[in-house]
N, C-alpha and C positions, 0 to 999 in steps of 0.2 A: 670841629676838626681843624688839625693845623693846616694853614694854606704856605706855601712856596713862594718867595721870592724867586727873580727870574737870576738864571745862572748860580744860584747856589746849590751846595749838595747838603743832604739829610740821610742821618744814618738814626735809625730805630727798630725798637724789638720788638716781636709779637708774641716774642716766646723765650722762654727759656732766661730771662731776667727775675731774681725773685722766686725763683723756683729751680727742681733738679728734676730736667726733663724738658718736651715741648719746644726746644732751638727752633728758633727763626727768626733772622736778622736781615734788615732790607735797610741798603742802599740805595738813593733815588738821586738824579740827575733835575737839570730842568726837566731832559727829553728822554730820560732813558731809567729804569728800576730794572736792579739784581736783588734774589733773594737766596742767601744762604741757607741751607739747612730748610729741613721740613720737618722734626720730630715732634712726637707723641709724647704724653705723661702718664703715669698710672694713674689712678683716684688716691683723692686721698681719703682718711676713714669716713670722713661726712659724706663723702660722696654715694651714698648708697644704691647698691644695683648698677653702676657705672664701668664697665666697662675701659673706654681710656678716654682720652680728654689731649684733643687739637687744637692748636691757635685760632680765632677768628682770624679769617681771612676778607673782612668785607672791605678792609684798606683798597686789597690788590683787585677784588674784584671792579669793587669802582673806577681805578684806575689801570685794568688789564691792558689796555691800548699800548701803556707806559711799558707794561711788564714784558723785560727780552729773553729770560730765563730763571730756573732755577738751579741753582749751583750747590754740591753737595757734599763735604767734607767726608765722611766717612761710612759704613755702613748700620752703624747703630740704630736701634728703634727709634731713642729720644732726638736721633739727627734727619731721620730718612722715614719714620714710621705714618705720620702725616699725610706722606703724598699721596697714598690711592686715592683719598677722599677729595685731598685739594687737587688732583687732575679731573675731578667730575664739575670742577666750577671754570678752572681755567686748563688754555694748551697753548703750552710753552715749553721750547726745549727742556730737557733734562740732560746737566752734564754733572758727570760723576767717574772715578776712577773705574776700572774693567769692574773690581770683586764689588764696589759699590751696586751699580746698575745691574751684575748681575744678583746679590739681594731683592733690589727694588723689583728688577724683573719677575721675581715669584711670588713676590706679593702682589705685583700685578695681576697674574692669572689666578692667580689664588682669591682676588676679590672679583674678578671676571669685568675688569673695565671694556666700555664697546668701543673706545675709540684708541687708536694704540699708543702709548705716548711716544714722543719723540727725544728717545736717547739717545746722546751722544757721550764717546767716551775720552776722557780727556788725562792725564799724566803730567808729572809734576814741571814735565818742560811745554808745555801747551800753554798758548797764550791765545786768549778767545774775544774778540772786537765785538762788542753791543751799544753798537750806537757810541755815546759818550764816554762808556766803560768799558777798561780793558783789564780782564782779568787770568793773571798770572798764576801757577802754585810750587808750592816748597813742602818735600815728603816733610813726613813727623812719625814720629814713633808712637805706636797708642796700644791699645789692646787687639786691634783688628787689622791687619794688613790694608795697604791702598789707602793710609789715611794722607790728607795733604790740606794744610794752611793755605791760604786766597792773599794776593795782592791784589786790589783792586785801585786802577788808575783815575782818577776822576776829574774832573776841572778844576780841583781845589787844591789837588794834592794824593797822597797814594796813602789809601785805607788797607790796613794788613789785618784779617781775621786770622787766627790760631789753629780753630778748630780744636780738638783736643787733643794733648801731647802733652808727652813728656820729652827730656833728653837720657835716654838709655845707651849707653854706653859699650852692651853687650845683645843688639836685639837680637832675637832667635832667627830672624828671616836673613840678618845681615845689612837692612835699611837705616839707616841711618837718620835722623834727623837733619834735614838740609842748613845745618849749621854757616857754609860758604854762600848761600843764598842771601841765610837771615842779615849775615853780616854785611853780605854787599845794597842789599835793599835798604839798609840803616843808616851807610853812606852818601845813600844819595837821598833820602831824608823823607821821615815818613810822617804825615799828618796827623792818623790815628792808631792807636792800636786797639784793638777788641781781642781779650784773651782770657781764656780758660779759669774761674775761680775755684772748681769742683774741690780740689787743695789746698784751697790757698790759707786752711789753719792749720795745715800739719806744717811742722817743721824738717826741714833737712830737705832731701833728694829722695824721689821716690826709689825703691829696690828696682835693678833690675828683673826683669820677665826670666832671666837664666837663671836667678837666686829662686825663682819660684822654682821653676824646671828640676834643680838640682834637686830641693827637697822633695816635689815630686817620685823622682827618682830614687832615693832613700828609701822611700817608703814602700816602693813598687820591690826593690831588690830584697831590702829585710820581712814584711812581709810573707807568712807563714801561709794565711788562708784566702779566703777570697777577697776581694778591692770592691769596694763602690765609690766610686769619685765625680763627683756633683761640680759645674762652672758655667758658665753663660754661654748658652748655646751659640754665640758669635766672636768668644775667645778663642778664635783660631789659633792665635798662637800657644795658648793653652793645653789644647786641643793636640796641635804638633809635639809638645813637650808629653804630653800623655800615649800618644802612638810612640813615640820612641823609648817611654818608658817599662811600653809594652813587650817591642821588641828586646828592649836588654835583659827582662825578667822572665823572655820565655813565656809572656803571658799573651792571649788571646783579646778583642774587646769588644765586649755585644752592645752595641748604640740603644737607648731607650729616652725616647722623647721626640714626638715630630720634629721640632724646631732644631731639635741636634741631627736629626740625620737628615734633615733637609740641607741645615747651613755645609755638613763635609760633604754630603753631595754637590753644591754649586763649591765649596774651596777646591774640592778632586777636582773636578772639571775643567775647571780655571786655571787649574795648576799653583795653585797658592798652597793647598795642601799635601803633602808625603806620603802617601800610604800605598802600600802594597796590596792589591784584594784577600792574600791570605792571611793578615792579621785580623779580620774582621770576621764573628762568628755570630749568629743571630740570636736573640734570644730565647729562641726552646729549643739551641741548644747549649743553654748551659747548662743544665739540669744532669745533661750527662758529660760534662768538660769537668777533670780535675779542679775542684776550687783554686788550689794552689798558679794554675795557668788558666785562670780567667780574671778579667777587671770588666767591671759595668761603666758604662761612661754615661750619663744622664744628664738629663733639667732635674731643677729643681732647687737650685741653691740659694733662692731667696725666701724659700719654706714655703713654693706658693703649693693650695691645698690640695688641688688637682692633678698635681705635677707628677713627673715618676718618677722619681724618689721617695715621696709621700704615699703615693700606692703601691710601691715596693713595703714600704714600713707597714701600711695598712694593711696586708696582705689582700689587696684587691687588684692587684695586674694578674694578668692571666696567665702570666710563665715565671715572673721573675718574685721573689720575697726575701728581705731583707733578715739576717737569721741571728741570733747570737755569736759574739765572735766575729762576722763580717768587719772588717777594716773599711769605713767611712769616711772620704777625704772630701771638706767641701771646699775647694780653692775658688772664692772667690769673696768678698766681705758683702753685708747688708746693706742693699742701698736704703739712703734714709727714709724712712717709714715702716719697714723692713724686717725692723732690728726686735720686733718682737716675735713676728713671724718662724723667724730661722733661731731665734732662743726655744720658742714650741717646738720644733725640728728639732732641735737639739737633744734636747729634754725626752723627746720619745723615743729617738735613738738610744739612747742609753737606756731607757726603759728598756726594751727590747734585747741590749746585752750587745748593742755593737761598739765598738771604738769608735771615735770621731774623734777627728784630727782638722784643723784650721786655724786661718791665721798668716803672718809673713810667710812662714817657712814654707807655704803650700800655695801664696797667691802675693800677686802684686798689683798695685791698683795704674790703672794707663792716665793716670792723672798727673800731673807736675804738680811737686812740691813749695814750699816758700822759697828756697834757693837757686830752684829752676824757673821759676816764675821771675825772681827778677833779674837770671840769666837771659831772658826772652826778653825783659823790659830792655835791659844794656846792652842787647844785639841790635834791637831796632830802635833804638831812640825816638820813640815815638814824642810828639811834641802835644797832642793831647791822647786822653786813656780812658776806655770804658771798659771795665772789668764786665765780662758776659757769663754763661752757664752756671748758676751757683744760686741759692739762697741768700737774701740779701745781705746777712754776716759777713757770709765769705766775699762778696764782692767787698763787702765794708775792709776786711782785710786787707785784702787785692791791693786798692786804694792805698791803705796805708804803704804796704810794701811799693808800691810805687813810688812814693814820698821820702820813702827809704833810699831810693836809687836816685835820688835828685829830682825827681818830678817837681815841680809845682802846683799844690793842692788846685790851683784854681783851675788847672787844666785836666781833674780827674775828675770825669762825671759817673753818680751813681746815679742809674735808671732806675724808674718805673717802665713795667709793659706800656708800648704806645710814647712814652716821651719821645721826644723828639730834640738830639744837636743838630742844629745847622751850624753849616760850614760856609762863612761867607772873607774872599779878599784873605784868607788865612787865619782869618777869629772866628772860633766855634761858643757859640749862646745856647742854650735851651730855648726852645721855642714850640712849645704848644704840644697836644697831642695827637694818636690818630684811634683808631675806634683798638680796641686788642680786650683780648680778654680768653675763657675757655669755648670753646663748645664741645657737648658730651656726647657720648657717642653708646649709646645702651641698646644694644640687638642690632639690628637693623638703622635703629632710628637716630637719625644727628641732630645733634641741636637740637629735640623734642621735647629733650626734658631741662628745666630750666628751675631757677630759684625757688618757685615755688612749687613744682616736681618734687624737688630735693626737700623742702619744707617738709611737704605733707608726707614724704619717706621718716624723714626723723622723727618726725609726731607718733607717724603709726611705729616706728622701734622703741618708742621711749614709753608709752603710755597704752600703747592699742587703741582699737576703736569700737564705737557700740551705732550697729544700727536700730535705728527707730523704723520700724514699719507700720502705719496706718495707714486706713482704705475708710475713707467720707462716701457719702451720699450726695453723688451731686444735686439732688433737687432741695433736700433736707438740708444739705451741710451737717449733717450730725455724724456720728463715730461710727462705721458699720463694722469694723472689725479691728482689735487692736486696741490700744500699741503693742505690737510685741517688740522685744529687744531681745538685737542679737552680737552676742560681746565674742570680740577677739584680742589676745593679747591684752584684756584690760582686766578682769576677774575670771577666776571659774568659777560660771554660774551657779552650780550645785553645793559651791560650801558657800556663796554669797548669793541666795534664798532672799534673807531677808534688804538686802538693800537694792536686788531688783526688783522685791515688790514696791517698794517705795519710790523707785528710777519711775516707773510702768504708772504709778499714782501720782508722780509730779507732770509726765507727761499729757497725763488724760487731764489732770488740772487745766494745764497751760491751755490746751486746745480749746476747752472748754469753755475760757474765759475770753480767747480769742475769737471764736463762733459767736459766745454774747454780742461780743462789742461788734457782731456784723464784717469781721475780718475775714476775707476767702481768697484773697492772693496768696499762692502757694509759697513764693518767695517770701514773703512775711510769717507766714503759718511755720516755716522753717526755718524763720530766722529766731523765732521763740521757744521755740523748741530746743535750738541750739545752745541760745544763751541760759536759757533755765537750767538744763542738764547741764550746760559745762558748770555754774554758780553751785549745782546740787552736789556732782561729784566730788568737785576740788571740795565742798567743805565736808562731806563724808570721808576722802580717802585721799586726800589733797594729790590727786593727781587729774592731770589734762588729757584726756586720748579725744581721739576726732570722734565727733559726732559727728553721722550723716543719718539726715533724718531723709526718708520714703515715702510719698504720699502718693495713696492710688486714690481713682474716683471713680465710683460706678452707679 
């Protein structure tokens, strides 16, 4: 583990470096740690039976004494998803914009924590004292309202996080990017900057959110039959663009997907979102609403399987089924890994005989582009740069485009999770690491399942497995019943006859010869067994499935 010199500051990731997902970036003083961001990750395909996947946290736990809060850029899963689990190890303020914490908030109750956290809510003009660290924020334009950028003042000098943003030009809320901010923070001169790579290979300016809206709205007006229009249940702004495209088309709109009528239930609330109660109709009663004056508004847009738009297609919802002809808008693109997922989606919609429709004209991504990225770099002149949120490419990118603006390569560090810059007298070094990594989170259970969890998942997906069962005589040691074998996922028995009787005749060998030689350690007895049948199988059928061999005694 990396150790601390005294009076200097260290900034490192535990998340969200190397990967799209998981944000968690800490700030450490001598005497004092902030952590930005708590986000979660999906799995990825090896991840099997997984659930989502958390930063280690055993940094902060070791060091909790240090820890004076956790600070929280926006409401997204990959920035905020994290905390239920990391408030069951540490408690520490939480401060977060109104429409943030009231997210968190219902994840909260929804995972039933017994201690209640302590939220505080803070706006882009709040300045919060922790010890050593005084941290500042500046709106930003993103996909979700209440997003806001971190100044963070430290004894070295003032660390600027991004958060994620774009510069939108026409936002639909009327917020604006705190452009007067970025530039007077840049004046008076910034140490580092940590910013947003999700973009950083497209070229140009991201669209604005009102180019999506518009086309939205196209579609809603021209438009003959019914709408199903699929987007991230936390694109509020989206969301706003689709209720008033509802209203201009005369059409109605039946919410379908927890996560969507949870999120416009806390935006109504909060007042982030616009709707009137009679634009909303339930879903059993569309069945009798003119197609022409209803839209479906759903989950679903990254093809996940269970989703409701997937059992609208599957015709397994209980009220609602996706028909021929149906007008299918999915505004929103595939996050990566994704991208084959929402092609299956795709693909069976049209099977089925709907239109689908995505793409710019229907969605715009809240990420900054290569031009707005080093609009950001030229606003705050940052004197050293760590590109953050992104797969390692895109920070490689990032990087470059920094070098583009005049940086000095030597002053752009690309991360691994856990590296560590320290910032000492005004020169920042790499120095050492700190513990980071995943923890999985499958059912119930964190952290449970681990590398070799995951191992013996892919063995059993890839090959299957055969159990061996025999029962010895304990006084005898001889065979009293058995072997039998019982194959999953490796053969069907019935048309391979003849090579389990041969599996069933190498095992009764092996034991046999084992019992000679006076061998009756069970772990031995099993470990012969194992390696025989695995040496038997690969040369019959050149495949590997787990053996787990059984042995009773009576």
């Amino acid at each position: 583990m990396a150790t601390q010199a005294n009076g200097n500051v260290r900034v490192f990731s535990l998340g969200g470096i190397g990967e799209i997902g998981k944000n968690m970036y800490v700030i450490e003083s001598e005497q004092d740690m902030i952590v930005i961001d708590a986000g979660l990750m999906f799995p990825e395909d090896d991840m099997l039976g997984i659930d989502i996947v958390i930063p280690d946290i055993s940094y902060l736990t070791q060091n909790k004494e240090k820890l004076r809060g956790i600070f929280l850029t926006h409401g997204h899963e990959d920035h905020i998803g994290a905390l239920t689990y990391i408030l069951r190890q540490v408690h520490v303020p939480i401060y977060g914009t109104k429409l943030t914490l009231g997210i968190v908030e219902s994840y909260v109750k929804e995972k039933g924590l017994r201690k209640k956290p302590d939220f505080r809510v803070v706006h882009d003009n709040s300045v919060i004292q922790t010890g050593q660290l005084k941290t500042s924020f500046f709106r930003t334009n993103h996909s979700i309202p209440d997003s806001v950028g971190m100044v963070v003042q430290t004894p070295e000098g003032v660390i600027v996080h991004t958060g994620d943003f774009k510069f939108d030009q026409t936002p639909v809320d009327g917020q604006y990017t705190s452009l007067d901010k970025l530039t007077e923070i840049g004046k008076k001169g910034v140490l580092c900057l940590l910013s947003d790579s999700i973009n950083a290979e497209v070229p140009g300016v991201s669209p604005s959110e009102a180019i999506a809206g518009n086309g939205i709205m196209d579609i809603f007006l021209e438009t003959e039959g019914r709408i199903v229009i699929t987007t991230f249940a936390t694109n509020i702004h989206r969301i706003q663009q689709v209720i008033q495209a509802a209203e201009e088309s005369g059409r109605k709109i039946a919410v379908n997907g927890q996560a969507m009528e949870k999120t416009i239930e806390i935006s109504r609330r909060l007042g982030y979102l616009d709707a009137e109660d009679d634009i909303f109709i339930t879903t059993d009663q569309v069945e009798d609403t003119d197609p022409k004056k209803v839209a479906i508004l759903c989950t679903g847009s990254q093809g996940e399987p269970v989703s409701a738009l997937m059992n609208m297609a599957k015709g397994e919802d209980d009220n609602l089924t996706i028909e021929e002809g149906d007008m299918v808008i999915i505004a929103a693109n595939p996050v990566a890994g994704n991208e084959k997922t929402v092609s299956q989606t795709i693909d069976f919609l049209y099977q089925i005989g709907a239109e689908v429709v995505m793409g710019e004209n229907v969605h715009s991504s809240g990420h900054a582009r290569q031009e707005e990225l080093k609009m950001m770099l030229n606003l705050v002149k940052p004197q050293y740069f760590i590109p953050v949120h992104g797969e390692y490419r895109m920070q490689f990118v990032h990087g470059e485009l920094a070098e583009e603006t005049g940086m000095d390569p030597n002053n752009v560090f690309l991360l691994d999770k856990g590296e560590v810059v320290e910032f000492s007298k005004g020169k920042a070094v790499k120095s050492g690491k700190v513990p980071a990594g995943n923890v999985l989170i499958d059912g119930l259970g964190i952290g449970d399942v681990g590398n070799i969890v995951l191992r013996d998942r892919r063995l059993l997906s890839e090959d299957g497995i055969l159990v061996v069962v025999v029962t010895l005589s304990k006084k005898s040691g001889t065979i009293v019943s058995g072997p039998d074998i019982i194959s999953r996922g490796f053969v069907y028995v019935r048309e391979s006859e003849e090579l389990m009787e041969k599996a069933h005749k190498k095992v009764s060998e092996t034991l046999e010869k084992s019992i000679s030689e006076n061998v009756s350690e069970w772990s031995t007895l099993k470990s012969s067994i194992r390696d025989s049948m695995s040496r038997f199988l690969f040369e019959k059928t050149k495949r590997r499935p787990m053996i787990l061999p059984i042995i009773m005694e009576i």
